[in-house]
N, C-alpha and C positions, 0 to 999 in steps of 0.2 A: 336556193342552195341545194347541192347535189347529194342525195343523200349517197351514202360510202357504209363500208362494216368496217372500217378502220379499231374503232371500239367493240365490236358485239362478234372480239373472235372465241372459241370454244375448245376445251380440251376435249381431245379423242381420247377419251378411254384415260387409259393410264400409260402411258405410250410419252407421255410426257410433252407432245405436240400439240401446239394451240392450231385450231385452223378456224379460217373464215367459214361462216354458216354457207357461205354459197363456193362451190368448187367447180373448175373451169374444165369440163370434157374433152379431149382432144381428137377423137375419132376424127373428126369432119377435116383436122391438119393434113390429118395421112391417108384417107381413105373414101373413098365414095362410092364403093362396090358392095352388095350385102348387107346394107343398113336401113334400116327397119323406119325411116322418117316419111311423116305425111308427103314432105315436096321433095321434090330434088336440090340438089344443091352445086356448088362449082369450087373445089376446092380452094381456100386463097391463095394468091401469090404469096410470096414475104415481106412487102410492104403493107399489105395488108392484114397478115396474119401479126406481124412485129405492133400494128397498131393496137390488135385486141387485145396482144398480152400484157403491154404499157396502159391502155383502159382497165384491164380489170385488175391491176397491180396500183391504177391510183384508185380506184374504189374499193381499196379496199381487201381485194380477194388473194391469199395468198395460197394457195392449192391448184395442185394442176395434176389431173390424170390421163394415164398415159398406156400405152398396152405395147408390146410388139406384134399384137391381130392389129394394132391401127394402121397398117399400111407405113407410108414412112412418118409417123410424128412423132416417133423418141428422137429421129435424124434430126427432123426440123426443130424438134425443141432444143437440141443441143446446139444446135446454130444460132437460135432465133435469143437463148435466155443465158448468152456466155457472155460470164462476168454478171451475174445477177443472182447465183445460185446461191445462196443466203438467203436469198425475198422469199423463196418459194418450198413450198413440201411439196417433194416430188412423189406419186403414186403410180408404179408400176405392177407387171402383172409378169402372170407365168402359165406356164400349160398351153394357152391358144396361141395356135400360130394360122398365118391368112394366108394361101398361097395359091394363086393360078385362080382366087374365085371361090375359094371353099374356105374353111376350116378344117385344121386337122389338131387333136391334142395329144400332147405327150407330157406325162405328169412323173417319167424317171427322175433319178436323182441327178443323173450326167446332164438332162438336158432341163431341167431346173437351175443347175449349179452357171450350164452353157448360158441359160434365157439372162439370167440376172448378169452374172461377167459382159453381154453383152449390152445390155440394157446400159449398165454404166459406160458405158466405149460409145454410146451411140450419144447418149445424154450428155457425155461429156462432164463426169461427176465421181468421184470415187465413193458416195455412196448412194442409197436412196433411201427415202423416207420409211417407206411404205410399200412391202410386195404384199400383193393379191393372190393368190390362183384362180385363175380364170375356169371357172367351172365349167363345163360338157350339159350340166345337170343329174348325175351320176354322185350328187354331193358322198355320198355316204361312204360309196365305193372308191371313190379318189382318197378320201380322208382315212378312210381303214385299211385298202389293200394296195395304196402306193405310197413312195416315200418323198413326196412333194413337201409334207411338212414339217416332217424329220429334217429334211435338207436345210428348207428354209429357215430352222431352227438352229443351224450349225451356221450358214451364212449371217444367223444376227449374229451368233458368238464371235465372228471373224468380224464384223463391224461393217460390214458389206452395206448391207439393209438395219433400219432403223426399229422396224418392226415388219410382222406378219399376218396375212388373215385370210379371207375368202372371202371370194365375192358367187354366191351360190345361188341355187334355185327353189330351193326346201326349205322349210323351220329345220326339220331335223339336219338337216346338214350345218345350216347358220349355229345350231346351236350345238353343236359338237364343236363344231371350230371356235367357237369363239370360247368353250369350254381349254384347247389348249391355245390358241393364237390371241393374239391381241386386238383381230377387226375383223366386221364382217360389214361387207356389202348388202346391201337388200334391196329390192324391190317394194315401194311403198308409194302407195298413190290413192287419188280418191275413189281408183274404180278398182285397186287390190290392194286389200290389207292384208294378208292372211300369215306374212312375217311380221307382224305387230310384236307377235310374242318372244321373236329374237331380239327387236330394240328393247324390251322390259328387260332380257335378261341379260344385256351388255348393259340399260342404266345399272341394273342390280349388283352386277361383280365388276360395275370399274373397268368394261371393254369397250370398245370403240364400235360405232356405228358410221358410215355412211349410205346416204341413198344413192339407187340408181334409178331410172325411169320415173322421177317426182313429178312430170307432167306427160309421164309417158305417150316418151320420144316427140313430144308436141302435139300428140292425137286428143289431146283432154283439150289446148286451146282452143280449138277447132269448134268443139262442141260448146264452150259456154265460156261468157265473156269474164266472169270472176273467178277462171280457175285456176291462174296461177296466185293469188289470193286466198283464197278459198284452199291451195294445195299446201304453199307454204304454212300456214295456220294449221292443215292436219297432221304435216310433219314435226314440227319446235311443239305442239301440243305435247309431244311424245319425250321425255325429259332424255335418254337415250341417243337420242339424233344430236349428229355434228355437225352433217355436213351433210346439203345436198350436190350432187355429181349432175351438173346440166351442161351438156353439151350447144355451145354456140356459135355461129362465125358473124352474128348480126350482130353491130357495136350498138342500137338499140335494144334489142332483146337483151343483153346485158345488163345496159345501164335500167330498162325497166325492171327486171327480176332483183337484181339487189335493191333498188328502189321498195317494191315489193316485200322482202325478205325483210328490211331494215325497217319499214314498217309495224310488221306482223310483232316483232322481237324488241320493239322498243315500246309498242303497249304493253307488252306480257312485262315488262320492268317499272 
């Protein structure tokens, strides 16, 4: 029997949104320039990208993240998930944009206000779950001397976006923001812990957590045969965590990681 998270989904925070413990990355939709993976990859077609999002919507997974640095896959997922946008939390982003090869950030309010108006035009949705600011690593300085989250803060009141947060490089940043936002991003793996201390303090005040790099970007499988086992167990250990953010286009890699995840979460009950 297949195992599925159909049951073992999670509140984020206080945010009022249940998600599945495993969230489906969409980088690899839109992009194949810039990214930090052990192999290479080959972007899917649409028969084949429409397959993984129908796979990982019957096992279970009902999250899906998204950026406009992804190249096109807010286009693609507006294509690929129309007439299904009920099933799914959508998590988008702000700040990064990809262009020509690079990144460039801009964290104003016009082009905050621009990112998200288009983000729903592209998604094909009049709202979204979940905005990010896609951090530089400059957490402290985005969050105190620009008005990224004032903005985003006026876009919930207009009913735009669902909720707000940041996906950063620092504790001190994760923890200021999650101080006024509702999520923070992190990076948590078994070879860097050192935001431990931001998931203690989103379990503690009721904010949201998810990971990003929980097998960071696949370089931890490489190295040892129980560590996506071994990763998941170090994450859900952590009461705090919602959701881990893995990016896949393999329809096994999938079906083994929630295998995996549904594992880990059904002995801890």
């Amino acid at each position: 029997m297949t195992a599925t998270l159909h049951d073992l989904l999670r509140p984020l925070g206080s945010t009022g949104l249940r998600v599945s413990p495993l969230g489906l990355g969409t980088v690899k939709l839109g992009r194949d320039q810039g990214v930090k993976y052990p192999t290479g990859f080959t972007i899917p077609d649409d028969r084949q990208a429409r397959h993984l999002l129908s796979m990982a919507r019957d096992l279970g997974i009902n999250l899906i993240d998204t950026a406009p640095a992804y190249g096109n896959s807010e286009e693609r997922l507006g294509h690929l998930l129309r007439g299904e946008r009920e099933a799914w939390v959508i998590v988008s982003k702000v700040g990064e944009e990809f262009e020509d090869g690079q990144s460039r950030f801009d964290f104003s309010a016009a082009h905050t206000r621009h990112s998200v108006e288009r983000s729903l035009k592209r998604l094909g949705t009049d709202y979204l779950d979940l905005v990010l600011v896609h951090s530089n690593g400059d957490d402290l300085a985005i969050l105190n001397d620009t008005p990224v989250y004032e903005t985003l803060a006026t876009l919930k009141q207009e009913g735009k976006i669902g909720g707000y947060g940041f996906s950063g490089k620092t504790v001190d940043g994760g923890m200021q923001a999650l101080h006024d936002g509702d999520c923070a991003m992190v990076t948590y793996n078994l070879e860097r812990r050192e935001e431990a201390a931001v998931i203690d303090y989103a379990a503690a005040h009721g904010k949201g957590i998810l990971v990003k790099k929980a097998l960071a970007s696949g370089h931890l499988c490489l190295d040892r045969e129980d560590a996506v086992r071994l990763s998941f167990e170090l994450l859900f250990d952590r009461p705090g965590v919602a959701s881990a953010i893995i990016g896949t286009i393999n329809p096994q890699h999938l079906s083994d990681n929630v295998a995996s995840i549904a594992a880990v979460l059904n002995k801890k009950t």
